[in-house]
C-alpha positions as CSV (number, residue, x, y, z in Angstrom):
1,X,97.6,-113.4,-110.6
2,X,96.2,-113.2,-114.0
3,X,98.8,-110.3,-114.9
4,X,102.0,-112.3,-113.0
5,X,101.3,-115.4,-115.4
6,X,101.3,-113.2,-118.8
7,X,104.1,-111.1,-117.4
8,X,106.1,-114.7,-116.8
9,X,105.3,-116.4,-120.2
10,X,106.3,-112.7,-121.8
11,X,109.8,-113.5,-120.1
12,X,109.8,-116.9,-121.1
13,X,108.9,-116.3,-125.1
14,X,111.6,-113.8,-124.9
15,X,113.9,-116.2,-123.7
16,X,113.3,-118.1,-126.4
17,X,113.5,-115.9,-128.3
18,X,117.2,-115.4,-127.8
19,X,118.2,-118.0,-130.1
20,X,116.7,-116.9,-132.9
21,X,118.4,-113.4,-132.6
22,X,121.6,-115.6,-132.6
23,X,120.9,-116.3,-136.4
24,X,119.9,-113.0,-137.2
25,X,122.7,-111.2,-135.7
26,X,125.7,-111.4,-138.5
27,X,128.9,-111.1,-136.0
28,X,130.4,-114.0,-135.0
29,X,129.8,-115.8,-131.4
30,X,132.0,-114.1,-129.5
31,X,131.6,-110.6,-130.4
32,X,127.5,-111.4,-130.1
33,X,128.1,-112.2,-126.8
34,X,130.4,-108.8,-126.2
35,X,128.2,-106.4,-127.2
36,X,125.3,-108.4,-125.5
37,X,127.3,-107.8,-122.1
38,X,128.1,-104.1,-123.1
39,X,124.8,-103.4,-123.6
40,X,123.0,-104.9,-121.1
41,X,125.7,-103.9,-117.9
42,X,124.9,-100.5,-119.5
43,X,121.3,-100.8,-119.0
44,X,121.4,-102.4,-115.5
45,X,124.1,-99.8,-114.2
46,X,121.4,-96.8,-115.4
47,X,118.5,-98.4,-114.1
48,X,120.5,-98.9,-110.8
49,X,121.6,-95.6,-110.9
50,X,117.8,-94.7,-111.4
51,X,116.3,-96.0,-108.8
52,X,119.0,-95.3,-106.2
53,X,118.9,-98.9,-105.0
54,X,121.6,-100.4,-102.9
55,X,124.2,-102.5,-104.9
56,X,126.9,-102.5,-102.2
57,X,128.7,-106.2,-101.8
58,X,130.9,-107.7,-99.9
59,X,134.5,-108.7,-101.5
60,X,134.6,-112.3,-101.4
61,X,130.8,-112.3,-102.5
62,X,132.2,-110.3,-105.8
63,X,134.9,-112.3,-106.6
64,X,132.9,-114.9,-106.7
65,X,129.7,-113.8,-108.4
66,X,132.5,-112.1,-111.4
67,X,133.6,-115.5,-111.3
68,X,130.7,-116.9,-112.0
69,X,129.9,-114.1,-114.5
70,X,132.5,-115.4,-116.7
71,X,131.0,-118.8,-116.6
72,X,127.6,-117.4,-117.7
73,X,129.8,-115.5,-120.4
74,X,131.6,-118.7,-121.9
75,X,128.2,-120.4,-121.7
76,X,126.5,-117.7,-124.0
77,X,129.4,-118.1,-126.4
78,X,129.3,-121.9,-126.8
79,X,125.4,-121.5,-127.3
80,X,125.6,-119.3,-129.8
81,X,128.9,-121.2,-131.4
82,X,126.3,-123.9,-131.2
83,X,123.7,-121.9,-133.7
84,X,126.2,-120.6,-136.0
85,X,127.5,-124.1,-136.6
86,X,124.1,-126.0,-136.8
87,X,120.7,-123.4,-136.8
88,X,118.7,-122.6,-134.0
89,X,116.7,-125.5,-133.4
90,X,119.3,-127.8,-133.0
91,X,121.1,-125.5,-130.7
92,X,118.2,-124.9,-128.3
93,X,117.6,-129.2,-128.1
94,X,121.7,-129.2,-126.7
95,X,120.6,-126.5,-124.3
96,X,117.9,-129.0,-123.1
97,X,120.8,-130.8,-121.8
98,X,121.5,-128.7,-118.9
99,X,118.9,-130.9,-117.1
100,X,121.4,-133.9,-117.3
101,X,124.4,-132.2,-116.7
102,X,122.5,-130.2,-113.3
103,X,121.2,-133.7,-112.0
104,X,125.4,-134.9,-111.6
105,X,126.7,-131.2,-110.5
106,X,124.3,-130.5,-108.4
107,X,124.9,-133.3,-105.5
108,X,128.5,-132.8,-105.6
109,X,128.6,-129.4,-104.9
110,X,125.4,-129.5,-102.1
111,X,126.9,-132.8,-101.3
112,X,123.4,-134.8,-101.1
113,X,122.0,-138.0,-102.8
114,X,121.9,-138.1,-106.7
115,X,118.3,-138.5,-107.7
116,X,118.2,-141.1,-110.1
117,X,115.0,-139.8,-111.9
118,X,116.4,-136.7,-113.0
119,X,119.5,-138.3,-114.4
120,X,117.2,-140.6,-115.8
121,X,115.2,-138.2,-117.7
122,X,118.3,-135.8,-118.5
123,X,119.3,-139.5,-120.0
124,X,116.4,-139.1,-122.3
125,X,117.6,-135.7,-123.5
126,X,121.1,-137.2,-123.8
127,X,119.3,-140.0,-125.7
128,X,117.6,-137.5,-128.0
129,X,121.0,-135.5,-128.8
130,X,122.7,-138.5,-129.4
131,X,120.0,-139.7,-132.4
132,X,120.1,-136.2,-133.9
133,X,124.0,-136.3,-133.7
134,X,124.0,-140.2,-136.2
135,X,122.0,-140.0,-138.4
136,X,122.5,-136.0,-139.2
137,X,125.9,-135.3,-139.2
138,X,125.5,-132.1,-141.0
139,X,125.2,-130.5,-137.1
140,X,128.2,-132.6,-135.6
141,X,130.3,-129.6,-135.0
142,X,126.9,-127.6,-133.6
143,X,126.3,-130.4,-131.5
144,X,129.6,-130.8,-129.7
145,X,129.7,-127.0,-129.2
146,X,125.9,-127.1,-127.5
147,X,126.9,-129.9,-124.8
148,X,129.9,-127.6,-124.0
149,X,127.2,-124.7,-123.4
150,X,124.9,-126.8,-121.5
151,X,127.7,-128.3,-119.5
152,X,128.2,-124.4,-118.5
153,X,124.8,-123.9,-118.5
154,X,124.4,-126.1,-115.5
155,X,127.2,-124.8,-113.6
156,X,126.4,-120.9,-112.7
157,X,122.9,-121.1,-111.6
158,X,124.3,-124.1,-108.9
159,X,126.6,-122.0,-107.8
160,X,124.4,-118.5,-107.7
161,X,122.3,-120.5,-105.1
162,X,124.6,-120.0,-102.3
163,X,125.0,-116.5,-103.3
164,X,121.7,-115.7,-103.2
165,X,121.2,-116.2,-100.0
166,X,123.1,-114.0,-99.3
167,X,122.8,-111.2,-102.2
168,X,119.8,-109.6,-103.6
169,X,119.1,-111.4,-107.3
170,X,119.3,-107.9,-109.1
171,X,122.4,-107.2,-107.5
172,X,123.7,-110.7,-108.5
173,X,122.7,-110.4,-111.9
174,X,124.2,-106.8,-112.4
175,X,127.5,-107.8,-111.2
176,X,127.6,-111.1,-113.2
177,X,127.0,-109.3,-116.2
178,X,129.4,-106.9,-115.6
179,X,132.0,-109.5,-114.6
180,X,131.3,-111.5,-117.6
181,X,132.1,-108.4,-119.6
182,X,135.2,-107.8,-118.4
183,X,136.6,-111.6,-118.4
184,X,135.4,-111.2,-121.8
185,X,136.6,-107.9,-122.8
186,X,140.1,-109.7,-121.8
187,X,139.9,-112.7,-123.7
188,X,138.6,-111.6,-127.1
189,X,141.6,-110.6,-128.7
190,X,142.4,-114.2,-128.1
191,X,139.0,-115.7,-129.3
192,X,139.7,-113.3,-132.2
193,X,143.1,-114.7,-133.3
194,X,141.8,-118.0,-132.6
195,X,138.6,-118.0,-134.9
196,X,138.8,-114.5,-136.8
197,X,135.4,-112.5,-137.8
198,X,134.8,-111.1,-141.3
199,X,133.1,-108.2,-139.7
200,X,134.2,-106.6,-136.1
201,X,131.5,-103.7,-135.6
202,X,127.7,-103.9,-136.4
203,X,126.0,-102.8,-139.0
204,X,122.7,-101.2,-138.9
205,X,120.8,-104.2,-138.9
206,X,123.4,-106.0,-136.5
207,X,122.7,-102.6,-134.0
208,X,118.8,-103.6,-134.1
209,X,118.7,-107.3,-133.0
210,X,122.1,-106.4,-130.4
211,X,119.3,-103.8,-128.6
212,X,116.4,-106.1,-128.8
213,X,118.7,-109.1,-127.3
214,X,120.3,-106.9,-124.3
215,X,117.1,-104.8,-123.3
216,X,113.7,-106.4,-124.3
217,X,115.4,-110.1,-124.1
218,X,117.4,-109.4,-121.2
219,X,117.1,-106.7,-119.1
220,X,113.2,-106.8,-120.3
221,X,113.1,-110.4,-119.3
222,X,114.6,-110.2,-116.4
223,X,112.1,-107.4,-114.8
224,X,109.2,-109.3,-115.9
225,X,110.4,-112.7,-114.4
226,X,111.0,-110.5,-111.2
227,X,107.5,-108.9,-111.0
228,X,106.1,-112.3,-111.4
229,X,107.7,-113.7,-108.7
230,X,106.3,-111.4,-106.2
231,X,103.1,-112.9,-107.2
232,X,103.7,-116.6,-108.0
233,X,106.2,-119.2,-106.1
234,X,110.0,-119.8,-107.7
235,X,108.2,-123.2,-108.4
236,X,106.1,-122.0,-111.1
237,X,108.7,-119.5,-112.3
238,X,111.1,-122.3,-112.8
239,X,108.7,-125.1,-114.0
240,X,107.6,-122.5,-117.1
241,X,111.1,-121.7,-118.1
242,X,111.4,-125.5,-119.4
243,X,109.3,-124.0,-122.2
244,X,112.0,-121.9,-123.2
245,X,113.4,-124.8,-125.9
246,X,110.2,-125.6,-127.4
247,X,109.1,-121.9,-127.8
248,X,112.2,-121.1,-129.3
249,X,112.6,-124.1,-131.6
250,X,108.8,-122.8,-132.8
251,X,110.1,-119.7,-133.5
252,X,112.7,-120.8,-135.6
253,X,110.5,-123.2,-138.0
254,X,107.8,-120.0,-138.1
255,X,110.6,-118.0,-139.1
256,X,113.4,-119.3,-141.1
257,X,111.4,-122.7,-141.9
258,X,113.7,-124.5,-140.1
259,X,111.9,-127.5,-140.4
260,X,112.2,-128.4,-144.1
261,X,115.8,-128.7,-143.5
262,X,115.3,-131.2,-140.4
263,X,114.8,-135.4,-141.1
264,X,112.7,-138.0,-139.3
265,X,115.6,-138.5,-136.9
266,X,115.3,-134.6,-135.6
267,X,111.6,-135.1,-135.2
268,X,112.4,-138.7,-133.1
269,X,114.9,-137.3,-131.0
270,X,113.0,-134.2,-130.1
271,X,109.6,-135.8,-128.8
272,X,112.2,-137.6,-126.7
273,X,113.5,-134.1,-125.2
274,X,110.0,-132.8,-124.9
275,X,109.0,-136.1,-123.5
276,X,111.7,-135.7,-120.7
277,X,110.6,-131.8,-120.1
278,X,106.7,-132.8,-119.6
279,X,107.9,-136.2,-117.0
280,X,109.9,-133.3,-115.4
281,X,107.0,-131.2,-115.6
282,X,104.2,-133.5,-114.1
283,X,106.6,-134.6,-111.3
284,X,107.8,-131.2,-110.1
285,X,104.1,-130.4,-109.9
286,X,103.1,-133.8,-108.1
287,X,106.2,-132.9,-105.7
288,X,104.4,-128.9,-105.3
């Protein structure tokens, strides 16, 4: 049990980690994201290969899970969008938002009751957002961009539920990478035209951080959340990944000093965030 809980907060500081890699990585949002999917497919393909597992799917379950894929995909670009055009702290506060946005989808597509105490406290990250957006409007742009990525954010793991009851998780995440990177392999040209990079291959340093993002922050992550699971409940799993923010935003002021930059309004609306993630904490474990 011991080993499952380090192996899960491994996985989650990783995730976190994420974000910070979006800083150090010199490309621009959309070819980030590219490579990330190259690399990664790559990876889960050999390891697939490897093993000899079973990765045969239905057709309608594929189209749907590249579908989603490219979702996951657009997501990743509007958070990093989100970094490049603020910093890393305020990027991972408008990921916090997926909360708020999962509390309306969610009922619709399940077609159940809304529960007003999750809107209530994705209201408080809203709230938190909203104070960080007037009185700093140095991350306006940043800010905008990170709603549209939580927004997205909230969308593809609703819809992988129903998929995975019907689909092995490894299987669903090797195809919705591999979907992603083909819907984005077609649209990058596009992107490209639309908001043109300085810089189109990697450098040296650019090659590091792209390998440490696809296979310790991903793939990594992703095995380590898995092996965890076969000890502790999805419960637990889930209720630790709302770390994922605040580990990331510690990151950031440990590492680029983020927080000399940030005013008393920053500080103001993000107890409010971490407020909301420790209310949704507490009652997730009451509800266990």
């Amino acid at each position: 049990m011991k080993k499952a809980f380090i192996q899960l907060h491994i996985a989650v500081l990783l995730a976190g980690f994420t974000g910070v890699l979006g800083k150090l990585i010199t490309l621009n949002e959309g070819l980030l994201v590219w490579y990330r999917l190259l690399l990664t497919a790559v990876a889960l393909w050999l390891l697939a290969l490897l093993q000899r597992g079973s990765f045969r799917i239905q057709r309608k379950d594929l189209i749907g899970i590249f579908g989603i894929g490219a979702i996951a995909a657009l997501h990743w670009v509007a958070f990093y969008g989100s970094i490049k055009y603020s910093n890393v702290s305020v990027g991972l506060l408008c990921f916090s938002a997926v909360g708020f946005f999962t509390a309306l989808i969610e009922p619709l597509v399940f077609r159940h009751r809304l529960d007003w105490m999750e809107l209530f406290l994705g209201l408080l990250v809203i709230a938190g957002i909203f104070l960080i957006f007037q009185v700093d409007p140095r991350y306006k742009t940043g800010i905008l961009i990170g709603l549209i990525s939580s927004l997205l954010g909230s969308l593809f793991p609703v819809l992988n539920k129903r998929v995975l009851e019907r689909v092995p998780a490894a299987t669903v995440t090797l195809y919705e990478l591999t979907g992603g990177f083909f819907f984005l392999s077609i649209l990058l040209p596009f992107y490209l035209r639309w908001f043109p990079s300085s810089k189109v291959l990697p450098d040296l340093g650019d090659w590091i951080w792209l390998l440490v993002l696809s296979l310790a922050c991903t793939v990594l992550a992703f095995n380590l959340s898995m092996n965890a699971l076969k000890r502790l409940s999805a419960f637990t799993v889930n209720l630790s990944y709302n770390l994922e923010p605040i580990y990331g935003i510690l990151l950031a002021f440990a590492l680029f000093r983020e927080d000399k930059y940030m005013h008393g309004s920053f500080y103001i609306g993000f107890a409010l965030i971490f407020l909301s993630i420790g209310l949704q904490m507490v009652r997730l474990w009451k509800k266990q």
